[in-house]
C-alpha positions as CSV (number, residue, x, y, z in Angstrom):
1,X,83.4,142.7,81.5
2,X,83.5,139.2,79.9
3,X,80.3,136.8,81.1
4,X,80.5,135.1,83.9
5,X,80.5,131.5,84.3
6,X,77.3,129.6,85.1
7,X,78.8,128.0,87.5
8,X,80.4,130.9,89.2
9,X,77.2,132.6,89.0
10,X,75.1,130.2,90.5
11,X,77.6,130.0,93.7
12,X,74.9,130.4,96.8
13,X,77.4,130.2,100.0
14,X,80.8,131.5,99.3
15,X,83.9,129.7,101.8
16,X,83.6,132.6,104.2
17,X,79.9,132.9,104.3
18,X,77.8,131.4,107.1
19,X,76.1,128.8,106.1
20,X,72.8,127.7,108.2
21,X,74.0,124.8,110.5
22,X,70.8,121.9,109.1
23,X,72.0,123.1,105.7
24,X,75.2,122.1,106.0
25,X,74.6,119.0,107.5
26,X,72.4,118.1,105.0
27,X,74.9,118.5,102.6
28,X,77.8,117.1,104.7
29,X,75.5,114.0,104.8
30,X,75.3,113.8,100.9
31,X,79.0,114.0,100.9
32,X,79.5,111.3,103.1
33,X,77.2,108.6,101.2
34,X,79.1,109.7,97.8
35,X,82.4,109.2,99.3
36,X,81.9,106.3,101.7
37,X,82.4,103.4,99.6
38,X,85.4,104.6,98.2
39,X,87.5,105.4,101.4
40,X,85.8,101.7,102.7
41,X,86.6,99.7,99.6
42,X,90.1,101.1,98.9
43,X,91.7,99.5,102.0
44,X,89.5,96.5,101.7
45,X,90.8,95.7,97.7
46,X,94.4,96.2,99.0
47,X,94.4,94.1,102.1
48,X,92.1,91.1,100.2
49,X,94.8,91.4,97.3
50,X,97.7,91.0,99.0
51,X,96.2,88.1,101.0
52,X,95.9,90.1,104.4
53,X,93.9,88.9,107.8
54,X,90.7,90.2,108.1
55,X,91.6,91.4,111.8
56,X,93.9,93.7,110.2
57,X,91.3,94.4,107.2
58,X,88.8,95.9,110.5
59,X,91.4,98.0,112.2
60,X,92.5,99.3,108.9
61,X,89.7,100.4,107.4
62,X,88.4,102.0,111.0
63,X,91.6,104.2,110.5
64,X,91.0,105.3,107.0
65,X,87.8,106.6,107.7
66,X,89.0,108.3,110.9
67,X,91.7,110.1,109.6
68,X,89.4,111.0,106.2
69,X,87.1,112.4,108.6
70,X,89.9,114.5,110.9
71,X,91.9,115.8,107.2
72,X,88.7,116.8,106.2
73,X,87.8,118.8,108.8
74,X,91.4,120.1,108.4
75,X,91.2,121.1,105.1
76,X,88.1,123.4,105.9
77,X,89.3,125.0,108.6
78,X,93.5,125.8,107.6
79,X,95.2,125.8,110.3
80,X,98.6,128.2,109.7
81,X,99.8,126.5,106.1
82,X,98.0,123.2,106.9
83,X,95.0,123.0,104.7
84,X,93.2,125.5,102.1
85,X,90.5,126.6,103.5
86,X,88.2,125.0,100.9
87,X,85.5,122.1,100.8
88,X,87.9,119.6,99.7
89,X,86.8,116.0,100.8
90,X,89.6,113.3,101.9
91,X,89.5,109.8,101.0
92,X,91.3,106.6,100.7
93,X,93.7,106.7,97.5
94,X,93.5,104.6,94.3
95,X,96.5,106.1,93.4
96,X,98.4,103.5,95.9
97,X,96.7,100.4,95.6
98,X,99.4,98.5,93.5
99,X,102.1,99.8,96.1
100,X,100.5,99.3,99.0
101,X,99.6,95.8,97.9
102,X,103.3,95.0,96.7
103,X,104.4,96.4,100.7
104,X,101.5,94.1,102.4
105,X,102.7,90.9,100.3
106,X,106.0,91.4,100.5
107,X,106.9,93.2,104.1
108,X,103.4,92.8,105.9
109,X,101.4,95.4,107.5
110,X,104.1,97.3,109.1
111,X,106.3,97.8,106.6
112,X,103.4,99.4,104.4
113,X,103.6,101.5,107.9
114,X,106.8,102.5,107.4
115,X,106.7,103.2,103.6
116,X,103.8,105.4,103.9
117,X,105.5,107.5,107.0
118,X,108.5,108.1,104.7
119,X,106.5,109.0,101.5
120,X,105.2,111.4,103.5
121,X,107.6,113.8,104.4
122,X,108.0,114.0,100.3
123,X,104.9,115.6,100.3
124,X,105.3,118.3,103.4
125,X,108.7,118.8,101.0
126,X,106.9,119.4,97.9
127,X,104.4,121.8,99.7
128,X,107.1,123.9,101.1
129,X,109.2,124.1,97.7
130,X,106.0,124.0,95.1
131,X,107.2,126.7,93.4
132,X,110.5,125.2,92.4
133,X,108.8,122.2,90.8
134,X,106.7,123.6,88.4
135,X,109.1,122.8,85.4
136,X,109.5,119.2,86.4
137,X,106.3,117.8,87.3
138,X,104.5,118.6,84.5
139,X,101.0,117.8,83.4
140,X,102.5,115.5,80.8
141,X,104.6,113.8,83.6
142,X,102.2,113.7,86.3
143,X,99.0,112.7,83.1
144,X,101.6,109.8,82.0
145,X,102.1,108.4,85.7
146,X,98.5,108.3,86.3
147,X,97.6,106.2,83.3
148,X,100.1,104.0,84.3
149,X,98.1,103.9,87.7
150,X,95.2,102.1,85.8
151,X,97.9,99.9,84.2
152,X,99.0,98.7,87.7
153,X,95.8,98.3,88.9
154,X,93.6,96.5,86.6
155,X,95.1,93.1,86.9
156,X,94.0,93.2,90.3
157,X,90.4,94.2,89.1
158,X,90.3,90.9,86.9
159,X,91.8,88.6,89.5
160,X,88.7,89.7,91.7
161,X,86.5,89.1,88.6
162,X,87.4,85.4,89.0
163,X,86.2,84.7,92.8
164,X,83.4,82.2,92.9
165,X,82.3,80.8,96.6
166,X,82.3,77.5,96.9
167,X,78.4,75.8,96.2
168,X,77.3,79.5,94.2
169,X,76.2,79.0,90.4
170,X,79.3,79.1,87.7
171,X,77.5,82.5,86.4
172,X,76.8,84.3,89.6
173,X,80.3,86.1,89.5
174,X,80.2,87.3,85.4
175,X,76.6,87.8,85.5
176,X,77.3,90.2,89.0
177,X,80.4,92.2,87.2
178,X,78.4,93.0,84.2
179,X,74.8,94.0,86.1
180,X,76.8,96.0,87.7
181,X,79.3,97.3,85.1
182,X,76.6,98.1,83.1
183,X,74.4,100.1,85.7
184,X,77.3,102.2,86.5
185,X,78.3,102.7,82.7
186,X,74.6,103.7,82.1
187,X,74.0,106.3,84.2
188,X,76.9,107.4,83.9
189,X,75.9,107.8,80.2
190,X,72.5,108.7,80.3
191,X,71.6,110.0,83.9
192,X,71.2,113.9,84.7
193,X,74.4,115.8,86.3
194,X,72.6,114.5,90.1
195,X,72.2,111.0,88.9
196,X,75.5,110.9,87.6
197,X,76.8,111.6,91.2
198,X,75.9,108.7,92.1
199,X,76.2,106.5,89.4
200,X,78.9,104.4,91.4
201,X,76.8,104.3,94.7
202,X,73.5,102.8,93.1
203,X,75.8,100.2,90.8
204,X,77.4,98.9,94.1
205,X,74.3,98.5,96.2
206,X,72.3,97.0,92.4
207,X,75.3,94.6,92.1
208,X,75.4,93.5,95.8
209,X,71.7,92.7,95.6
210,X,71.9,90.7,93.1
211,X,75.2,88.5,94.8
212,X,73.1,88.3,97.6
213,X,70.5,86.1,95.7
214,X,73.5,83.6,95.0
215,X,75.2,83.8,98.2
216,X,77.9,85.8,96.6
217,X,77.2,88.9,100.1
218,X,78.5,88.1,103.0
219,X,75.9,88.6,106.1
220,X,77.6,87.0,108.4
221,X,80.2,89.7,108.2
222,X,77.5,91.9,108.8
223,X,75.6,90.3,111.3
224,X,78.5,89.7,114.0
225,X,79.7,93.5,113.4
226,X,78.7,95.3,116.6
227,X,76.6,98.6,116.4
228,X,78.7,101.0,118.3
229,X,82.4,100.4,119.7
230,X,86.4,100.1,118.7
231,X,87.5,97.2,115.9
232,X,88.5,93.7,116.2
233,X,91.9,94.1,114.5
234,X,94.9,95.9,116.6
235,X,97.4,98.6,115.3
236,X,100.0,96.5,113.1
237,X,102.6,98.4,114.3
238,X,105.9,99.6,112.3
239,X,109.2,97.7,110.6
240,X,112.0,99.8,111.3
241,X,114.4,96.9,109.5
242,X,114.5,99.5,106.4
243,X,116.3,96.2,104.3
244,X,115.9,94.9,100.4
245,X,112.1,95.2,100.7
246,X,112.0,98.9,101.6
247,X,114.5,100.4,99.8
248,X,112.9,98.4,96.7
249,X,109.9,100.0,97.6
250,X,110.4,103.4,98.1
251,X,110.9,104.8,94.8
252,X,107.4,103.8,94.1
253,X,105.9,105.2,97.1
254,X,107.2,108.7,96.6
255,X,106.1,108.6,92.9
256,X,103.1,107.9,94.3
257,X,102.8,110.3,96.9
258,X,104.2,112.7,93.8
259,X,101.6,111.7,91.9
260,X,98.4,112.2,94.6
261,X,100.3,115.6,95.2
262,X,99.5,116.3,91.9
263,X,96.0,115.0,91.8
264,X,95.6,117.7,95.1
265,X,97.4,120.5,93.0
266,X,94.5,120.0,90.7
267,X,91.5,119.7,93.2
268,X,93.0,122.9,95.0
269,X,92.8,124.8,91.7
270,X,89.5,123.5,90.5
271,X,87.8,124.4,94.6
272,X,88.8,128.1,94.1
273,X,87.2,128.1,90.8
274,X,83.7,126.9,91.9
275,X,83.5,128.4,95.2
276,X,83.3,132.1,94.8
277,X,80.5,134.3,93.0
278,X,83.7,136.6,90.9
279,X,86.2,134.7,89.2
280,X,89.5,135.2,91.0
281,X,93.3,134.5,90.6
282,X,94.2,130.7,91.7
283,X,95.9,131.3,95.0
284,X,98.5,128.7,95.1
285,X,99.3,129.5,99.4
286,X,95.7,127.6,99.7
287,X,96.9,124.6,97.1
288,X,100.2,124.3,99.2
289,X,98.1,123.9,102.5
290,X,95.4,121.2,100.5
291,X,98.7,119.7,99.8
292,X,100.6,120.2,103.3
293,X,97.0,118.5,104.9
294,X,97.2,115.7,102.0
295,X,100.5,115.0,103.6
296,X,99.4,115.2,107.2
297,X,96.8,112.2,106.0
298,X,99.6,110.1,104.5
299,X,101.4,110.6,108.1
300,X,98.7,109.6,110.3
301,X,97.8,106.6,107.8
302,X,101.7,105.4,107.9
303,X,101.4,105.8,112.0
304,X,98.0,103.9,112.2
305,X,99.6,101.5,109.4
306,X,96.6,101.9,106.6
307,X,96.5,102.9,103.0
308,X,97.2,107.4,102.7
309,X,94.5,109.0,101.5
310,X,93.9,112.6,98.9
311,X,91.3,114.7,98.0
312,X,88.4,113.5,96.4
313,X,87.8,115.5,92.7
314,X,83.9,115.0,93.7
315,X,84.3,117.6,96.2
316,X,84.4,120.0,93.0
317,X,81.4,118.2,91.3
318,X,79.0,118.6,94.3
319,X,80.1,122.4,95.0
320,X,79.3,123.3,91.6
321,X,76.1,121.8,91.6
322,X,74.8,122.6,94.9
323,X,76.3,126.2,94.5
324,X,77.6,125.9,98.3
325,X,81.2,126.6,98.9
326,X,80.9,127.0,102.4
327,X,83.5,125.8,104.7
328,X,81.3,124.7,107.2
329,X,80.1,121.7,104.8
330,X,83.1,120.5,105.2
331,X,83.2,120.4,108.5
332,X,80.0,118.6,108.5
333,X,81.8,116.0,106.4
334,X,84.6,115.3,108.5
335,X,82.5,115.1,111.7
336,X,80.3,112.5,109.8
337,X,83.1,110.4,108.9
338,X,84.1,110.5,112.6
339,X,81.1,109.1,113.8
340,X,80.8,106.4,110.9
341,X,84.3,105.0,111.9
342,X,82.6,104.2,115.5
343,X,79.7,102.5,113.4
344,X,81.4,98.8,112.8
345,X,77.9,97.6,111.6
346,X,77.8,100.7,108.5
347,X,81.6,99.8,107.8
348,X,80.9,96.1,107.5
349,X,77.8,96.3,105.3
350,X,80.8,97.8,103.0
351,X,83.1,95.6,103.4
352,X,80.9,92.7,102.4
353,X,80.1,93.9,99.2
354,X,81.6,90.7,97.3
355,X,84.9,91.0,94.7
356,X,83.1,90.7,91.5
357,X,81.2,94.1,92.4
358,X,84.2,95.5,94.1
359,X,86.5,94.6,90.5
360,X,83.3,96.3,88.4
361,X,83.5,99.2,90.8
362,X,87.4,99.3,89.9
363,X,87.1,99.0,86.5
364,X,85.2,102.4,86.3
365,X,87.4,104.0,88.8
366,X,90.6,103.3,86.7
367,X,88.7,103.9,83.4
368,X,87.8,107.6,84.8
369,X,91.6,108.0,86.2
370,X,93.1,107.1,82.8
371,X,91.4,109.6,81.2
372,X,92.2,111.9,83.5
373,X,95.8,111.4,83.1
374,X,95.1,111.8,79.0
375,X,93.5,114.9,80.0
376,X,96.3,116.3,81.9
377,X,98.7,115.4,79.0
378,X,96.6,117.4,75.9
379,X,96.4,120.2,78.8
380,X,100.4,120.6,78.4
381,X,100.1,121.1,74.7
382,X,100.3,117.8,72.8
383,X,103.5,118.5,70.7
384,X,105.5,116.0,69.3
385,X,108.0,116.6,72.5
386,X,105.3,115.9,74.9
387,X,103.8,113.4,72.6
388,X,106.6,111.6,73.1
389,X,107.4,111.8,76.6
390,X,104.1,110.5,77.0
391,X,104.6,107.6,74.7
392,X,107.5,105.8,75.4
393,X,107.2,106.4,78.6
394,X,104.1,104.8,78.5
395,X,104.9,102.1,76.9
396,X,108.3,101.4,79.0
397,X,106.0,101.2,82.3
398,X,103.6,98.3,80.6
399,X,106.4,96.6,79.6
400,X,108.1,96.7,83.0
401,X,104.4,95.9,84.6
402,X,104.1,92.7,82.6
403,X,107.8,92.0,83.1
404,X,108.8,91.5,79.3
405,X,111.3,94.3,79.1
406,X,114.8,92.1,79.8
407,X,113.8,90.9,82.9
408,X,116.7,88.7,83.7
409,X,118.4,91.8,83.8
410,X,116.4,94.2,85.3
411,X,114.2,92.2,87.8
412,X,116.9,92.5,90.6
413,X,117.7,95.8,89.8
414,X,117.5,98.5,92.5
415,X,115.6,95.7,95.0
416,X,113.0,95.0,92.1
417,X,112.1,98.7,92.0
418,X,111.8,98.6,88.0
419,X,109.0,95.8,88.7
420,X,106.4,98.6,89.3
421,X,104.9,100.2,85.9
422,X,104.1,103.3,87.5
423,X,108.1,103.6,89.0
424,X,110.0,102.6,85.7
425,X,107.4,104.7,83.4
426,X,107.2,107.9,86.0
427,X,111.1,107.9,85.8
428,X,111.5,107.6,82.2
429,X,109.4,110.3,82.0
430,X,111.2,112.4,84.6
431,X,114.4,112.0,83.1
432,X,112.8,112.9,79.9
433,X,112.0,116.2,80.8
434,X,114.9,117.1,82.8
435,X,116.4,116.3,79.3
436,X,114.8,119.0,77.9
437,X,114.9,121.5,80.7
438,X,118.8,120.9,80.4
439,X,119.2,121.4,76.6
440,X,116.5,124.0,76.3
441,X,117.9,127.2,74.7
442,X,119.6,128.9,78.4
443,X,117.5,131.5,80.5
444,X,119.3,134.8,81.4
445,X,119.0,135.7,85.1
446,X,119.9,138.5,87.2
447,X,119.5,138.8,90.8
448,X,118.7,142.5,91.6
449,X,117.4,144.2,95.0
450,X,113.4,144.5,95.6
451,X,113.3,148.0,95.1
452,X,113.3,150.9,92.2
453,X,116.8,151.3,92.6
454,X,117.2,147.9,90.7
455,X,115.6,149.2,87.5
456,X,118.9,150.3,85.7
457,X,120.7,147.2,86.1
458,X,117.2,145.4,85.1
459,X,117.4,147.5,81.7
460,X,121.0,146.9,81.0
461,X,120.6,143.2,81.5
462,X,117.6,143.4,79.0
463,X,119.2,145.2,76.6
464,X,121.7,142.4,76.2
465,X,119.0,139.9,76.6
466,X,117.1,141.2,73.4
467,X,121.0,141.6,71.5
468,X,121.8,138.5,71.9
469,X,118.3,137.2,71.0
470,X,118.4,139.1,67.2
471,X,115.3,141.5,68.7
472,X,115.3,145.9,67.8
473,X,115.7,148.6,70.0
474,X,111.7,148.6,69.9
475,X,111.5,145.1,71.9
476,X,114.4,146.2,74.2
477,X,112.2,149.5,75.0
478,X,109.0,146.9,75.7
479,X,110.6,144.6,77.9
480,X,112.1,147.8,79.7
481,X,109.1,149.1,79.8
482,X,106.7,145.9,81.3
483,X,109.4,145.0,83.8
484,X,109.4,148.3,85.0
485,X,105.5,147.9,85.7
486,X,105.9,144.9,87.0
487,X,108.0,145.7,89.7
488,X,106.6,148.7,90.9
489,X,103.6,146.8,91.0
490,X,105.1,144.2,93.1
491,X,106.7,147.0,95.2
492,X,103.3,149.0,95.5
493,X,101.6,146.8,98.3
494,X,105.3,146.1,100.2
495,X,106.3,147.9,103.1
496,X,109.9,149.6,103.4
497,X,111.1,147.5,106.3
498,X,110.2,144.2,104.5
499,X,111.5,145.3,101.2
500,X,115.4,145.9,102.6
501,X,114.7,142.2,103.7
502,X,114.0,140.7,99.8
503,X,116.5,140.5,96.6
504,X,114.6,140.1,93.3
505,X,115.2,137.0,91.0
506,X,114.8,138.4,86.8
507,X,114.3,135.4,84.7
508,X,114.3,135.9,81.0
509,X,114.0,133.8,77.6
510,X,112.6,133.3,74.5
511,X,109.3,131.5,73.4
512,X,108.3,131.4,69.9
513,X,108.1,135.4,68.7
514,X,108.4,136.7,72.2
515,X,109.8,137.0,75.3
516,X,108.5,135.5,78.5
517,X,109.9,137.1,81.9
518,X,109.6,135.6,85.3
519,X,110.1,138.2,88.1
520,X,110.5,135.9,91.9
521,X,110.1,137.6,94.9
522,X,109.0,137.0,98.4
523,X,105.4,136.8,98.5
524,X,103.3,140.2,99.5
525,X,99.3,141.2,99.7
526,X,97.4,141.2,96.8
527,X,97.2,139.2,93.3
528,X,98.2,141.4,90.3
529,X,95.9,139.3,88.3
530,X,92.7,140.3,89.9
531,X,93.6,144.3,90.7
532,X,94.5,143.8,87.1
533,X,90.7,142.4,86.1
534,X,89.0,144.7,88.1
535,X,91.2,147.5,85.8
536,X,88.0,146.7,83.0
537,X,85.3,147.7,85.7
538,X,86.7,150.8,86.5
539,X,87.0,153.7,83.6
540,X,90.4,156.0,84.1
541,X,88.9,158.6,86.1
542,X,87.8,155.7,88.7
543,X,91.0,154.2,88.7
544,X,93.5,155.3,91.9
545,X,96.4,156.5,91.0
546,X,98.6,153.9,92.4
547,X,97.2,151.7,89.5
548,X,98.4,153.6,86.6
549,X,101.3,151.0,86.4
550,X,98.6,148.1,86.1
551,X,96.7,150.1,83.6
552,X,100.6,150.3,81.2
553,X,101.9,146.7,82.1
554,X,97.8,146.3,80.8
555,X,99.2,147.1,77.5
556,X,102.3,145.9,77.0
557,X,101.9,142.4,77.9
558,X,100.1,139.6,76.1
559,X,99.5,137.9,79.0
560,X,100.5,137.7,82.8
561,X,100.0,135.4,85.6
562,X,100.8,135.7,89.3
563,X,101.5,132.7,91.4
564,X,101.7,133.3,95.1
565,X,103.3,130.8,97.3
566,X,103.9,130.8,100.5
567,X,107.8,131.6,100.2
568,X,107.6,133.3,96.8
569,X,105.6,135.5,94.2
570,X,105.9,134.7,90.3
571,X,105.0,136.5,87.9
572,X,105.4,135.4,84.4
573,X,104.9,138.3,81.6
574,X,104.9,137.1,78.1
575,X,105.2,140.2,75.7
576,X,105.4,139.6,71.9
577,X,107.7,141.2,69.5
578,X,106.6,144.2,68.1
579,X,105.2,143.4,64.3
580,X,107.6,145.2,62.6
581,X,110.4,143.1,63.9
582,X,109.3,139.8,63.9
583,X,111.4,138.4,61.2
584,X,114.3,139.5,62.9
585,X,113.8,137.7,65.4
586,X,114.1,134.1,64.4
């Protein structure tokens, strides 16, 4: 058996486990101080940006928070397909502040409403249908749109950088961004995996100190906030004009929405990894509910008319290193949350914190997402196709961004929509890849029944498959051969009656010296991939007999991966030409 991860090993409280009720409070709280500032300070940068009344800034932020703390809860407890069942943490979204700020300016507080409400039902789309998106949102696509967040962003970040009061010192505002720039960047650095935590947290509160001392915080915010009770401001309502300004808009939105999809996809992956004591198969039916509760955030957000929230990545941080996957943390979290958005004195001791520390705070925050979108790209293989795709589309969203790509042409295009970096650099790099998925060499498909009855049409249609693709009679026998396993795997843990109910999907093509096969089905009990690792615990005498077609697809296949979804299984087989053929087959 290969060694376990550390951090697997190391897990304490696994999601199903009961964890002891001042434990996970305790926890919980930790959570809720890491998170806080961002859900606060997300709203508040939008709002202040686009030039917002601070009525509005109160009732919005109130709402964030309260809905962060409700998803949360959500996402721990899964409810049918809403939610995974995980300690994922939701949070106000950087991934929309240049769009939300864009809908504020241009449409107000409603139509930001509105915007959000529609971008929404993307989302509970893309959870239903995950599976049939895998080709087209990439890591390279979703990795370029998210460096093209930080693009967006950042001139935002340096217009806060320039906010002096009137009567403070010429130097307060550089001398705050750097104090607090550099604490950040330090620990960051230099501090132990705990310290690093909250590396943000301790930057924020250094850098507001030190505005305080030139006037820079503003106490009277603070001091007029009540302890306990509703906000000042008063839902903003919804524009149901849907004219120039939304239509503009919307493209951006649901690349945006796309994109925090994607950031989910991710957290939902990473959550299963730290959160159980034996490494297991992703289950992708617990990333479509993280997703499905991500877009039941974004709804509630466009209702209450405040900026949609995510999951928070730290979520996966502060598992791993407290070794507590619990679910009940995450209750803990949510409830906190709750009671914090009934706490207008703790909300406006964040909301004070002045711009020059708010545009340090963002500066890090965009830093840390552009390298996560880099990241994502060199995860998809950096080849001179993705290379490119990343690249130029890159490039195109800066240029549209700084509005030097032929604007008198394209400024009125579409409502303006081209205006956003993150719209005109997310579609270039769309339409590069469904470039590619359309000229890619064709993949052979045959739609069979879900039973063994299906095997001889499965073998004539490979036996033409490896014909046509210059491959011997050995490959034909091999492919034969780990489809055949496959499928009476897949069949093994499926009852008659729900069998006659479900058609098989056989996808084939090539892929360097071998063949990768995708066989879709409707989903039933049981990943292949971890019967399949438990196959190097048990010797052959140990194994039951119903595994003996794990133990032979085992063998014949480099590699394979199950995906369940809710409304499909996948499993991908990739098995390489025999040696002795190889040539043959270019």
């Amino acid at each position: 058996m290969a060694d376990t991860p550390d951090s697997v090993a190391n897990v304490r409280y696994e999601p199903n486990d009961k964890l002891p009720k001042p434990l996970a409070f305790g926890l919980g709280l930790q959570f809720a101080v890491l998170c806080i500032a961002g859900i606060v300070l997300t709203p508040a940068i939008v709002i202040r940006a686009a030039g917002g009344a601070e009525s509005y800034l109160s009732w919005a932020v109130f709402a964030a928070v309260a809905i962060s703390g409700v998803t949360t809860i959500l996402q721990a407890v899964r409810v049918g397909r809403f939610g995974s069942g995980y300690v994922l943490v939701m949070g106000t979204s950087a991934t929309f502040i240049a769009v939300c700020i864009a809908a504020i300016s241009k449409g107000g507080p409603a139509m930001l409403g509105t915007l959000v409400i529609i971008a929404s039902l993307f989302q509970f789309l893309l959870s239903g249908r995950l599976s049939l998106l895998r080709r087209v949102l990439t890591p390279t696509v979703s990795g370029t749109v998210i460096m093209l967040i930080a693009v967006t962003v950042m001139p935002v970040a340096f217009d806060m950088m320039k906010e002096i009061p009137e009567g403070a010192p010429s130097f307060s505002t550089p001398l705050t961004v750097v104090v607090t720039l550099l604490i950040i960047v330090a620990i960051a650095l230099r501090g132990n995996a705990v310290l690093r935590l909250w590396a943000p947290l301790i930057g924020v509160v250094a850098g507001s100190v030190l505005a305080g001392f030139y006037g820079l915080y503003n106490t009277q915010l603070v001091a007029e906030a009540g302890w306990i009770g509703l906000p000042s401001g008063n839902w903003p309502g919804l524009n149901l004009d849907f004219g120039p300004v939304f239509w503009s808009l919307l493209p951006a939105f649901i690349f945006a929405t796309l994109v925090g999809a994607i950031e989910t996809i991710g957290d939902g992956l990473a959550i299963q990894r730290v959160s159980w004591r034996k490494p297991r198969a992703p289950d992708f039916r617990a990333v479509q509910g993280a997703v499905a509760a991500d877009g039941v955030g974004n709804l509630l957000s466009g209702l209450a008319g405040t900026v949609p929230n995510t999951t928070y990545s730290t979520s996966v941080s502060v598992t791993e290193l407290t070794g507590v996957g619990a679910r009940r943390v995450g209750i803990a979290v949510g409830a906190i949350f709750l009671a914090v958005a009934f706490l207008p004195k703790a909300l406006a001791m964040i909301l004070a914190i002045p711009g020059p520390v708010v545009a340090a705070y963002v500066i890090v925050l965009m830093a840390m997402l552009f390298m996560v979108g880099i990241k994502l790209v060199i995860q998809d293989g950096m080849n001179a196709r993705n290379g490119l795709i990343c690249g130029v589309s890159f490039w195109i969203g800066t240029g549209f961004q700084a509005g030097v790509i032929f604007p008198e042409f394209f400024s009125e295009f579409a409502g303006g929509m081209m205006e956003n970096g993150m719209t005109a650099g997310g579609l270039t790099a769309v339409l590069m890849t469904l470039f590619l998925e359309l000229t890619a060499p064709r993949r052979r498909r045959l739609e069979a029944e879900f039973a063994v009855s299906a095997l001889p049409r499965i073998q004539e249609f490979l036996e033409s498959f490896t014909k046509r693709s210059g491959w011997s009679d050995a490959m034909a026998d091999r492919l034969q051969a780990a489809s055949e396993e496959t499928l009476l795997t897949l069949l093994d843990h499926q009852d008659a009656e729900n069998q006659a109910k479900r058609r098989l999907l056989l996808v084939a093509h090539k892929e360097g010296d071998g063949a990768v096969l995708e066989l879709i089905a409707a989903p039933g009990e049981g990943n292949v991939e971890d019967r399949m690792a438990l196959l190097v615990e048990q010797s052959s005498s140990q194994a039951p007999e119903h595994e003996v077609s794990l133990r032979l697809l085992r063998g014949l296949a480099s590699s394979v991966h199950h995906q369940q979804y809710h409304d499909t299984d996948i499993i991908t087989v990739r098995v390489d030409a025999p040696r002795a053929v190889t040539g043959a087959a270019g």
